[in-house]
C-alpha positions in Angstrom: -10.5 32.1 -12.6 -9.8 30.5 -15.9 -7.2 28.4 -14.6 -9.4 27.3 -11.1 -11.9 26.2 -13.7 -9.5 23.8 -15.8 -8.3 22.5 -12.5 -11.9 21.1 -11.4 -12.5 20.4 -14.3 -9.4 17.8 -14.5 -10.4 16.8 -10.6 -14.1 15.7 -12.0 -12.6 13.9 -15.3 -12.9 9.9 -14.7 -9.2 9.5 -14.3 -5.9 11.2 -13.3 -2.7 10.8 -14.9 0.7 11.4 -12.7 4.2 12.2 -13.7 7.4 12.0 -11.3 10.4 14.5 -12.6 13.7 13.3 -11.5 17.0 15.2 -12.2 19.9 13.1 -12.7 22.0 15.9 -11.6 22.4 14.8 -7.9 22.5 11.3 -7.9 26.1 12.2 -9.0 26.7 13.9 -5.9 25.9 10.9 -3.5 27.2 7.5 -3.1 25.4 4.8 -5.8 23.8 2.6 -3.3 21.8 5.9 -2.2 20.5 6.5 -5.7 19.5 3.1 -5.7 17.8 3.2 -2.6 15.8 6.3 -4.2 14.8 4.3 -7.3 13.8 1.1 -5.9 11.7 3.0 -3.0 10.3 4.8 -6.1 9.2 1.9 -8.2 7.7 0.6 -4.9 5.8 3.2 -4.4 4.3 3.6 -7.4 3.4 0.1 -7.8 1.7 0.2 -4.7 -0.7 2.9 -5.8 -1.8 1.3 -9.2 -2.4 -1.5 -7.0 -4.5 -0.5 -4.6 -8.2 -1.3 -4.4 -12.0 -0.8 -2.8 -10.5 -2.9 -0.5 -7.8 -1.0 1.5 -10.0 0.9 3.6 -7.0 2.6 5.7 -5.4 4.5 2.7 -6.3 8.6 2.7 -8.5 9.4 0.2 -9.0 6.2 -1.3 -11.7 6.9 -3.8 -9.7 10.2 -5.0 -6.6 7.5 -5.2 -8.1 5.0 -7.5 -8.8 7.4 -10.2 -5.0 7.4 -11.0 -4.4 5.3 -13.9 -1.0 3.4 -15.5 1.2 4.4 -16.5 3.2 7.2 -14.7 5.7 9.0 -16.7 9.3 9.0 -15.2 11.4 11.8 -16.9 14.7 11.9 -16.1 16.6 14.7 -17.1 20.7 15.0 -17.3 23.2 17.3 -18.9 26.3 16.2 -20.7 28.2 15.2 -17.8 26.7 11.9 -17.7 26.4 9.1 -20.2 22.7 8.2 -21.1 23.9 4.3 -21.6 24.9 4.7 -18.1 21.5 6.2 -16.4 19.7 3.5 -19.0 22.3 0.8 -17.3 21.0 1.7 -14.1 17.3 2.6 -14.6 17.0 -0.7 -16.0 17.9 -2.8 -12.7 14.6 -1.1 -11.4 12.2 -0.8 -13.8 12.0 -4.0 -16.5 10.6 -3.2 -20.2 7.6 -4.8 -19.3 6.6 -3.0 -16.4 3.1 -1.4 -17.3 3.3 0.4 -14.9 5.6 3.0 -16.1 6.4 5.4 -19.3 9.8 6.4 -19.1 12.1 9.2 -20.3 15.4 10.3 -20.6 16.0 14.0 -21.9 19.0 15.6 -22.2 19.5 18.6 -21.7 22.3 21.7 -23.0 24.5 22.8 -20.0 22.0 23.5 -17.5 21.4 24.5 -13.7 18.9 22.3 -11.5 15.8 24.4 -11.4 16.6 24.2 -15.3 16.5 20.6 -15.6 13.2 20.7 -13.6 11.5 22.7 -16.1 12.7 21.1 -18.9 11.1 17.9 -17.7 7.8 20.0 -17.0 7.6 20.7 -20.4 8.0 17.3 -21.8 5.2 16.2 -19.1 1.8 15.2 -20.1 0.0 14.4 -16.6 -2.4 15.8 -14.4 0.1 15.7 -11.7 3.4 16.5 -11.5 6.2 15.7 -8.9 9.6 16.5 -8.5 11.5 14.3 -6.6 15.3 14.1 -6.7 17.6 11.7 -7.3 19.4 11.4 -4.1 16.2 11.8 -1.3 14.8 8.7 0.1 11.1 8.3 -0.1 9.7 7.0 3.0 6.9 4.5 3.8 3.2 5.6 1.8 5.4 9.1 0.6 3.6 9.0 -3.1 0.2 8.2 -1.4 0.1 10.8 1.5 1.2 13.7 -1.0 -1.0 12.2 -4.1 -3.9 12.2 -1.3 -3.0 16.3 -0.8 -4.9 17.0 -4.3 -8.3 15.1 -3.4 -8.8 18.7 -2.0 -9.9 20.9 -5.0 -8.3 24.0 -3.2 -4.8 22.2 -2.8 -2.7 22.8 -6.3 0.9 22.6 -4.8 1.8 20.7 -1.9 5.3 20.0 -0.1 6.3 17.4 1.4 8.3 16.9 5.3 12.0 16.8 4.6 14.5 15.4 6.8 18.0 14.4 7.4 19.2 10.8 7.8 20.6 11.3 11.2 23.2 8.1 12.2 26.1 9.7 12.9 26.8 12.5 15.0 27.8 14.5 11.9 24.6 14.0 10.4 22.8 14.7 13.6 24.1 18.0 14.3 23.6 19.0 10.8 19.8 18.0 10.8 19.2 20.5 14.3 20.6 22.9 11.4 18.7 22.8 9.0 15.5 20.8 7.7 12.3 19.3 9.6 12.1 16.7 11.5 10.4 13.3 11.0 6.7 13.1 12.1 4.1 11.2 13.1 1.1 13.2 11.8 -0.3 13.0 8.4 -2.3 15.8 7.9 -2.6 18.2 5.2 -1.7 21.9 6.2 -1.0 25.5 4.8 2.1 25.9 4.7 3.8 29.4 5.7 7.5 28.5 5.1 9.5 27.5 1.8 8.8 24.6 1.2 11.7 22.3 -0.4 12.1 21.9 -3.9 13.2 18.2 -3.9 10.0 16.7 -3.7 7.5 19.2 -4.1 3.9 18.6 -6.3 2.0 20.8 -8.2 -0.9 20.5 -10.7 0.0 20.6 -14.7 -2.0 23.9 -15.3 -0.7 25.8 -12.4 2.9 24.6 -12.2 3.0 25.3 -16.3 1.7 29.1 -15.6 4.7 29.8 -13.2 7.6 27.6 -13.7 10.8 28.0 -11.4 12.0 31.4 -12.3 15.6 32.0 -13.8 17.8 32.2 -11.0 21.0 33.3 -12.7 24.1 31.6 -10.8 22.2 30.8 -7.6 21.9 26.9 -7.3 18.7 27.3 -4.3 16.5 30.7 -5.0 14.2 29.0 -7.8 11.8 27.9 -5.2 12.1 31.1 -3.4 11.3 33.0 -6.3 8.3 30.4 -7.5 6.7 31.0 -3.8 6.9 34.8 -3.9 5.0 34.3 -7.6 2.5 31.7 -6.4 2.0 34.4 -2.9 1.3 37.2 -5.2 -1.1 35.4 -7.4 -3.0 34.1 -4.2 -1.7 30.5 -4.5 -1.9 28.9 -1.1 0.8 26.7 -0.8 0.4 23.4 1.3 2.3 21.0 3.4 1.4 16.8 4.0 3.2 16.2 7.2 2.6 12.3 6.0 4.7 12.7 3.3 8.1 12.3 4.1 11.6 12.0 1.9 15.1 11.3 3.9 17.8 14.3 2.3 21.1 13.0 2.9 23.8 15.0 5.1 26.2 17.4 2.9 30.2 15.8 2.6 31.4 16.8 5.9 34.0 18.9 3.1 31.3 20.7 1.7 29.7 21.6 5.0 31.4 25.4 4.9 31.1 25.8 1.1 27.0 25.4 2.0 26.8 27.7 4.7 28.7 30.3 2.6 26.9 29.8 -0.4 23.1 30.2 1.9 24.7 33.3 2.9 24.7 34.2 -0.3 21.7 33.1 -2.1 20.2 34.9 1.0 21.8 38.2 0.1 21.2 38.0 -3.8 16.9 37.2 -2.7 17.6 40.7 -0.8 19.3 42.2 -3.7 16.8 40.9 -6.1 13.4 41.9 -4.0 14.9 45.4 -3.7 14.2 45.7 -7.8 11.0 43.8 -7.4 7.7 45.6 -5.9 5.9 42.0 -6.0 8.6 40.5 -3.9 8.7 43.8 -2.1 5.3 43.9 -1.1 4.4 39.7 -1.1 7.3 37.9 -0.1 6.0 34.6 0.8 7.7 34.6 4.2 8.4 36.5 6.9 11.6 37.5 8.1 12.3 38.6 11.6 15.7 40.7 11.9 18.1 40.8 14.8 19.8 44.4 14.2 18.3 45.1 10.8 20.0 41.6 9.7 17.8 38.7 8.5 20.6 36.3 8.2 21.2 36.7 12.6 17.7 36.8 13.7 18.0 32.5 12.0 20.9 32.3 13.2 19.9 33.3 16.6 17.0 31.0 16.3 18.6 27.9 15.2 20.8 28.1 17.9 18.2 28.0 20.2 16.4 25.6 18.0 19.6 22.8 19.0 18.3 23.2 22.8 14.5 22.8 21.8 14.8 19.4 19.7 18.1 17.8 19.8 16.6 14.7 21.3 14.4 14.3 18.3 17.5 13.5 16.4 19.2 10.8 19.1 21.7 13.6 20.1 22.9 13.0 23.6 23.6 15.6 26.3 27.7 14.9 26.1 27.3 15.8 22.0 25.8 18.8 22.5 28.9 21.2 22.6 29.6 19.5 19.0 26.0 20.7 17.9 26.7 24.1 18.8 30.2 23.9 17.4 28.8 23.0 14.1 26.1 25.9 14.4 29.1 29.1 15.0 31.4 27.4 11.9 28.1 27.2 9.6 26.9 30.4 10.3 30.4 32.2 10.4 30.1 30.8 6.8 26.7 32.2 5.9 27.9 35.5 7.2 30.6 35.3 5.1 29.3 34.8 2.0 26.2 37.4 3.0 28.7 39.8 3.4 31.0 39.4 0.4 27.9 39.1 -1.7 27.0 42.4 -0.6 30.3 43.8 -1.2 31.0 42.1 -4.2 27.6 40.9 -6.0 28.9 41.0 -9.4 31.7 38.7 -9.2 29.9 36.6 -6.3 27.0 36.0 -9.2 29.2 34.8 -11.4 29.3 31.1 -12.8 32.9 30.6 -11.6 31.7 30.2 -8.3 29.3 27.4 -9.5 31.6 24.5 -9.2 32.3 25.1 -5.7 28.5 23.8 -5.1 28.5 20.2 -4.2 25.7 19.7 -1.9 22.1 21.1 -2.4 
């Protein structure tokens, strides 16, 4: 109750204050342009919303919007792997020292994991409203409004946005019937019963700062799957804006098994791990249908069919489907792998060694 109050209480202050968290981490994992892309879409976008005015009548939530006040705080976080000149260097082709429109910071951080360097910019974070968006996903036209727009709703304290797959070659397209939603033409604000994505995700200061991504030991994706099992069992509804979209770009086509193997096993350590845990035992935020007692097959079995249901949502043509379904057997035979080995071996497959295999999130 305590923390409901302090969130309507920051809703009925006169203005809102908005922070975007960006780890540097995986703009070294794309090509430069995209990271640019990402920044300039950014600044963009923020602009645009300390612009607006009385008189755009079309924007969602338009009163709710113009309480949002300069500047935003940008806090970009990066361990020792990269040079701050260098981030500074390319920070500074986007956002000029006289931009008012903008506070921003660069923290570095000790070596560190992902959901790591996410927190660590949390707790530097002064706003009302705090986003994390990453360095290599595309914000798409009105992203920072729509999801903004999520928290005029007093009930909404976390919200997710739609996350898709740039989809131009036939690479890319088979790997976005894989995995990830598909662009939409809605805009509305709904519950949300999956896991959502932690790349560009928004939560309010007070609750996000009561949970915090949980430790995840060696695991680079289980953070947000922890978080939602936490939020589920403290009766935090989670939301989606279907509006609200950011372009994820396609894994290196040489780091396509090395995903699949390591979902495998992130999906077998969450199993491992709930078995210890009577919250995630008894409130896991999802629901997972088996096929033979095997979590892992039952998504495997529906993805498969899932290739069938919307391939022509991604441009993929009747003559590519045998390609699709190629792509489906090779990245499941890898989930199964490392499902299996992680069951076999959890020790050793938790260990940090395994770590630099990770090159795609």
């Amino acid at each position: 109750m305590k923390l409901l109050h302090k969130i309507i209480q920051m809703y009925n202050k006169g203005n809102i204050t908005a922070a975007i968290i960006m780890e540097w981490e995986n703009a070294g994992l794309v090509e430069s342009s995209r990271a640019r892309n990402v920044l300039k879409e950014t600044v963009a976008q923020v602009n645009q919303l300390f612009d607006l005015s009385e008189q755009d009548k079309n924007v969602p939530e338009l009163e709710y919007l113009l309480k949002y006040k300069a500047p935003l705080e940008l806090i970009v976080t990066y361990n020792e792997s990269f040079d701050s000149k260098d981030i500074i260097r390319f920070l500074s082709g986007f956002i000029g020292p006289d931009n008012p429109n903008f506070k921003l910071s660069l923290l570095s951080c000790p070596p560190t994991k992902y959901f790591e360097l996410k927190n660590h910019g949390a707790e530097h974070a002064n706003a009302d409203i705090m986003l994390f968006l990453d360095s290599d996903v595309i914000p798409q036209p009105n992203f920072l409004i729509y999801l903004f727009s999520s928290f005029a709703n007093t009930e909404v304290n976390v919200v997710g946005a739609n996350v898709f797959v740039e989809h131009s070659t036939l690479y890319s397209k088979s790997y976005a019937l894989i995995n990830f939603d598909f662009q939409s033409d809605e805009t509305d604000v709904i519950p949300s019963y999956e896991i959502p994505r932690a790349n560009s995700i928004a939560f309010r200061k007070e609750l996000f700062k009561t949970y915090k991504f949980p430790p995840t030991g060696s695991s680079f994706k289980l953070g947000i799957k922890y978080l939602m099992n936490n939020l589920k069992a403290g009766g935090i509804q989670v939301y989606a804006n279907l509006g609200a979209q950011v372009e994820h770009p396609v894994p290196l086509a040489k780091n396509f098994l090395t995903r699949g193997f390591f979902h495998g096993r992130d999906e077998m350590m969450l199993r491992q791990d709930n078995k210890k845990s009577q919250i995630a035992k008894s409130k896991s935020y999802y629901k997972q249908d088996t096929f033979f007692g095997i979590s892992e097959l039952s998504l495997a079995y529906h993805r498969f069919f899932r290739i069938f249901k919307n391939y022509k949502r991604v441009n993929v043509s009747i003559f590519e489907l045998p390609f699709a379904l190629c792509m489906i057997l090779f990245y499941y035979s890898a989930v199964a792998l490392g499902y299996l080995l992680t069951m076999l071996f959890p020790k050793q497959l938790r260990s940090d060694k395994f770590d630099y295999l990770i090159m795609a999130k």
